[in-house]
C-alpha positions in Angstrom: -1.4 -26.9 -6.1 1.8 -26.6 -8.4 3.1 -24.8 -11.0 1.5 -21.6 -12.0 -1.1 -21.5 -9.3 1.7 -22.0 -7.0 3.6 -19.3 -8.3 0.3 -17.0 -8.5 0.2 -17.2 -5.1 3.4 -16.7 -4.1 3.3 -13.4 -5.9 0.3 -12.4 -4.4 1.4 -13.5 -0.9 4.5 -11.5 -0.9 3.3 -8.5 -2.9 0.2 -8.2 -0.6 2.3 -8.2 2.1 4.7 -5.8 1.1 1.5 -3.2 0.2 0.3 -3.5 3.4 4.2 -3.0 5.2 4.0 0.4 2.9 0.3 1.3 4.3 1.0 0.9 7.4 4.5 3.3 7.1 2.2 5.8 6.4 0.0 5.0 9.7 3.8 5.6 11.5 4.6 8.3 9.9 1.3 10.4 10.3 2.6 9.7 13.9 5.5 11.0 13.3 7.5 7.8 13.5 9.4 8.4 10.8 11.9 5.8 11.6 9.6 3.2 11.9 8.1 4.3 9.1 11.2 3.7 6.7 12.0 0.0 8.3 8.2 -0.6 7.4 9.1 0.2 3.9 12.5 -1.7 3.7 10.6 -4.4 4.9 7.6 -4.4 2.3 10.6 -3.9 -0.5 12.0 -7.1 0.7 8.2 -8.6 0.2 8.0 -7.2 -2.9 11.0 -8.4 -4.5 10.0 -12.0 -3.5 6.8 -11.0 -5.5 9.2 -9.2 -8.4 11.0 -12.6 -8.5 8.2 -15.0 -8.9 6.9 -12.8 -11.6 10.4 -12.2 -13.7 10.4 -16.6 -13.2 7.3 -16.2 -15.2 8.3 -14.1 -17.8 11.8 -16.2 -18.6 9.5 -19.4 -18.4 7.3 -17.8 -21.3 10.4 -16.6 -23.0 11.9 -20.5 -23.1 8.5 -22.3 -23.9 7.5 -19.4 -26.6 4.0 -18.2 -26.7 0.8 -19.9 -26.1 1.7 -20.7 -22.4 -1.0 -21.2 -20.4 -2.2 -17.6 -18.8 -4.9 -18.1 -15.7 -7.3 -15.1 -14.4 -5.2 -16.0 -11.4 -1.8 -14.9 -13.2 -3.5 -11.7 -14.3 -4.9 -11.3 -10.5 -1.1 -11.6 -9.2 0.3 -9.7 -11.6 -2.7 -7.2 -10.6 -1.3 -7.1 -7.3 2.1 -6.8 -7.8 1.5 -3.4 -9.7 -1.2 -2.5 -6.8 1.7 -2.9 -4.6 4.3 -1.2 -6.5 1.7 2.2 -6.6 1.4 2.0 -2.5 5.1 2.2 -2.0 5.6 5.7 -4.2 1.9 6.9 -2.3 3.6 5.8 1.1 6.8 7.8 0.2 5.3 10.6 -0.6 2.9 10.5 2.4 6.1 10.1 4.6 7.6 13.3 2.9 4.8 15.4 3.5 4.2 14.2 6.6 8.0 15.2 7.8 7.3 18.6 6.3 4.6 19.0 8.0 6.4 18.4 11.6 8.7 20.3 10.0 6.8 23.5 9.3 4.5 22.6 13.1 8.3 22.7 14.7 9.1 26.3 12.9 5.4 27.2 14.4 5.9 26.3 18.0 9.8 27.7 18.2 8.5 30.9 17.6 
């Protein structure tokens, strides 16, 4: 495997890691582990921009050799996933807001 299936997969790889680092920040912070919860999605950013990376390589690559470069159902699947990936992390923010306003508002319930 080389060139573009390699870099396919390398986006796919890191992106899909970096979705599932923001899933499972919303699994902590339905628990209320809100502090896990925002490592979880420092540590899927850092996936993603591995992802971002390969992807921008492919861009300036198409840029220098013009158009007509070879594009692969398996380029269109990464790039697929890198925008899947890009939605999970502004769905798992917003979970982890509403989730600290809802321990927020249970708090102001049981202080009473």
């Amino acid at each position: 495997m080389e060139g573009l299936e390699l870099t396919a997969f390398q986006i796919i790889s890191s992106v899909g890691s970096a979705r599932s680092s923001y899933i499972e920040a919303i699994q902590e912070a339905k628990k209320g582990n809100f502090a896990k919860a925002e490592s979880l999605i420092a540590e899927g950013d850092e996936m993603f921009v591995e992802g971002h990376d390969a992807h921008a390589n492919l861009l300036t690559q198409e840029a220098q050799d013009g158009p007509g470069s070879t594009l692969s159902l398996l380029i269109l699947h990464a790039e697929d996933q890198l925008m899947s990936a890009e939605g999970f992390k502004t769905i798992a923010l917003e979970f982890i807001d509403a989730y600290k306003r809802i321990e927020s508002l249970e708090q102001k319930l049981t202080d009473k």
